[in-house]
N, C-alpha and C positions, 0 to 999 in steps of 0.2 A: 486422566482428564485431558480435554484440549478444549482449544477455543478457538472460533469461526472470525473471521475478517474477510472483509469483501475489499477489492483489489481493482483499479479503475485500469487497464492493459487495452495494448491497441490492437490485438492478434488472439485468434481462436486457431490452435491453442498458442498460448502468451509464450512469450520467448522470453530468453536469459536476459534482453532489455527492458523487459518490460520491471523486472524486480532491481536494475541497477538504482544507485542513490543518486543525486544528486550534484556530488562530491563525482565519483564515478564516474558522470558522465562529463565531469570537466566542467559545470555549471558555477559563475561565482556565488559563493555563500550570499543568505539574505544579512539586509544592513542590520538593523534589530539582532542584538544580544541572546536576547530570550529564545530566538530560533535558530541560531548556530547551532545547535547538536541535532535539530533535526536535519540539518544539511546532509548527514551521514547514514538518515532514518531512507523509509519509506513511507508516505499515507493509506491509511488503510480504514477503514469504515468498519461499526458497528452492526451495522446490519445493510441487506443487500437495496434497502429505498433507500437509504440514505447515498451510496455508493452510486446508485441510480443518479439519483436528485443531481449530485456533485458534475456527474458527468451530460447531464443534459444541459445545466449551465453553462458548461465546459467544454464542448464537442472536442475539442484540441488533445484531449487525457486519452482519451479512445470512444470506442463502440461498446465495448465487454468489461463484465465485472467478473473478477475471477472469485472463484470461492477460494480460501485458504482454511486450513485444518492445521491449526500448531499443537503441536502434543506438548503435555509440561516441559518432557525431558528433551525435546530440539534447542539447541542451543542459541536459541532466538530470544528478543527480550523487546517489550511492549510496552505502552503505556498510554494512559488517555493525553492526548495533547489540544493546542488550539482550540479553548474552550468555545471560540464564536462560530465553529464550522459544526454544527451536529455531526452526533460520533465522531468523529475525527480522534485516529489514534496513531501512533509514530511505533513500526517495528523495523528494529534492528538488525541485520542478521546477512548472513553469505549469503549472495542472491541465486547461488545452487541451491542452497536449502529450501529458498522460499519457495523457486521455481517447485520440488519437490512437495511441496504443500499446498499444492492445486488439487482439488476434487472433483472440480467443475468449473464450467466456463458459463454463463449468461448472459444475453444480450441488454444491451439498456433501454 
């Protein structure tokens, strides 16, 4: 079984920055409690209008939504977060792997 995430990247095709965390890039953690572990995530979207949406508001995130394909057994782990942002979900994971779980790239 796998499961689809859409991925907001500033490059076709996305590069090994485009999947670093936060943390990673040396960014300080958000003040709020509640969001400290996603400092270690990445954001990634339910379906590919919402992934859109985010990033039209957002021109800063990039141009491209990348598609992601995670298979159960990749050692990656997910979850819904940020209940006020639609879809909005936090996956964790070596940003090799994620890079690897590109199918496709779309523009926004």
């Amino acid at each position: 079984m796998a499961r689809s995430f859409y991925r907001i990247v500033k490059s076709d095709p996305p590069t090994l920055t485009d999947f670093l965390s936060d943390r990673a890039k040396g960014r300080p953690p958000a003040e709020e409690p509640a969001h400290l572990r996603l400092h270690d995530g990445l954001s990634v979207y339910a379906t590919v209008a919402q992934a859109r949406r985010k990033a039209r508001a957002l021109p800063m995130l990039g141009q491209y939504v990348a598609v992601l394909r995670i298979l159960d057994d990749t050692p990656l782990r997910y979850e819904r977060t940020i209940a006020i942002s639609g879809g909005h979900h936090t996956v964790w994971g070596d940003p090799d792997a994620l890079l690897g779980c590109v199918e496709a790239v779309v523009t926004v």
